[in-house]
C-alpha angles and dihedrals in degrees: 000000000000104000087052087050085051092054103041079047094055085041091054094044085052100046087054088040083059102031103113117229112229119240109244113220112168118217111231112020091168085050138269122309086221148020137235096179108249116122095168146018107273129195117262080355118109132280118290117220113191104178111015109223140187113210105207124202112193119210113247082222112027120206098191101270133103130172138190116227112214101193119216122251105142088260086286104080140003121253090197100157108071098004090051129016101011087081096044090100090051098043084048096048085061098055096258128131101236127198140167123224117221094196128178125262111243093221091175100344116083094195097060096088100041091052096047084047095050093044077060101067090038092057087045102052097055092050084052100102092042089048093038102232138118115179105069113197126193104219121189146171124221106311089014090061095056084052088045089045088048091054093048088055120036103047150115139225101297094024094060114114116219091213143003132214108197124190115202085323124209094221105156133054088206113135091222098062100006120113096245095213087049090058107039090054086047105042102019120251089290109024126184112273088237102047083047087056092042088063094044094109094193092057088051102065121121123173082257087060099107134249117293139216117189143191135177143156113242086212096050109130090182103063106013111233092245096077091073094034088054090049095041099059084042079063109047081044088062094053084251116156106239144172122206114193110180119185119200094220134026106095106208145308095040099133102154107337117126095234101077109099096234103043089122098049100049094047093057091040092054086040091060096038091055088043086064114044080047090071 
C-alpha cells in the first residue's frame, strides 16, 4: 500500500513537473472595438470578462497544425476546464499548437464573441511562422460551437478558419433545435427575424465555408442532436468536406472527460480525420 501511494505520489509530481504553462496574449491591449456593458462581475449575472485572453500552448514538435478552443457556456459562462485546457496536452502530443479562447459574454451585443474569436486568428496567424504552423482551425462546445461555426462562416479573407472541430454544437437559432438560453443571450428575447437568420449557422454554408469535424450525442436533451446533423448536409450540399460522428449516449456537456463512453472512439477518430486534412 505504501509503496503504490509512493508511486501514485511520484506519477502526480511528474505530471505537474510536465504540465506546460499557456502563454497568455490579451486581445485587445488598446481596448475593445466594441461593448457589451459589464463593467464588473454580478451576481447571477454572466461572466465578466475584463481582458479577453487566448492562452496558447505550442507544440514541442509541431506538425503544422494549430487550433483555437472556444469553451461552451451558453453564451452566458466558460466551461474551460474539460471543454478547453484539459485537452492542451493531447492536442500537443499530436504536434498541434493548442490554445484556449477566453472570449466575452454578449450579454446584449451579438457581435462580442465573434469579434473576441476573429482577433484570435489574427493574433495566431501572425504568430504562425514563430509557432510553425500553417492551417489554423476554430474549435467549440456547445455554445461555443455556435461562436466556432460562426466563425467558420461569416468571415473574410484573415479571419477564415482552415478547419473547425465542433462538440454537441448549438448551430441554429431556430426555435424548433436551438438551445433557448443560448439564444436569447445571443440574439436578445425577441430578436429581429433576420438577425435570427444571420446566426442561423446552417443557412449560412457556402462551398468556402472550411472543412468540418462534428460530434454529437443522439440522447442529448440539451442541444438536440439536429442541430449537427442540419449543418452537416449544408455542408455536403455545398460540396463542403465533413465528418458526423453520433453517438447513441452521452447526453451533453462531455467535452474531454473520461467518462463519456466513447471517449476512445472520438479521439482516434478525430486523430485520423486531422491527420488527413494535414497531407
Amino acid at each position: 500500500m505504501k509503496k503504490n501511494l509512493i508511486i501514485m505520489s511520484f506519477i502526480m509530481i511528474s505530471s505537474l513537473i510536465c504540465a506546460q504553462k499557456p502563454i497568455e496574449i490579451k486581445l485587445w491591449p488598446e481596448g475593445t472595438p466594441n461593448d457589451n456593458g459589464l463593467k464588473e462581475q454580478k451576481e447571477n449575472g454572466p461572466l465578466y470578462v475584463a481582458k479577453p485572453t487566448l492562452y496558447v500552448y505550442p507544440a514541442k514538435e509541431p506538425n503544422g497544425m494549430a487550433i483555437i478552443a472556444c469553451p461552451g457556456g451558453g453564451y452566458y459562462g466558460l466551461a474551460t476546464g474539460h471543454e478547453g485546457h484539459d485537452m492542451a496536452a493531447w492536442f500537443n502530443d499530436l504536434g498541434i499548437t493548442y490554445s484556449v479562447l477566453i472570449y466575452r459574454m454578449p450579454n446584449g451585443n451579438n457581435e462580442v464573441p465573434l469579434s473576441d474569436a476573429q482577433q484570435a486568428i489574427r493574433i495566431m496567424r501572425e504568430k504562425a511562422q514563430e509557432w510553425k504552423f500553417s492551417k489554423l482551425g476554430i474549435m467549440g462546445s456547445s455554445a461555443g460551437g455556435h461562436l466556432a461555426s460562426t466563425a467558420a462562416t461569416h468571415f473574410d479573407e484573415k479571419t477564415r478558419p482552415d478547419f473547425q472541430i465542433l462538440f454537441y454544437p448549438v448551430i441554429t437559432m431556430d426555435k424548433r433545435y436551438t438551445h433557448m438560453g443560448s439564444k436569447n443571450n445571443l440574439l436578445g428575447n425577441n430578436p429581429d427575424e433576420k438577425l435570427v437568420e444571420l446566426y442561423c449557422n446552417e443557412k449560412q454554408v457556402t462551398p468556402q465555408t472550411p472543412p468540418a469535424f462534428i460530434m454529437h450525442s443522439s440522447d442529448d436533451k440539451t442541444v438536440p442532436v439536429e442541430n449537427s446533423v442540419n449543418y452537416y448536409m449544408a455542408l455536403v450540399k455545398n460540396g463542403v468536406p465533413a465528418s458526423l460522428h453520433t453517438y447513441p449516449i452521452g447526453g451533453h456537456g462531455w467535452g474531454y472527460r473520461d467518462s463519456f463512453t466513447y471517449k476512445r472512439q472520438w479521439t482516434g477518430e478525430l486523430e485520423k480525420w486531422l491527420r488527413e486534412i494535414n497531407k
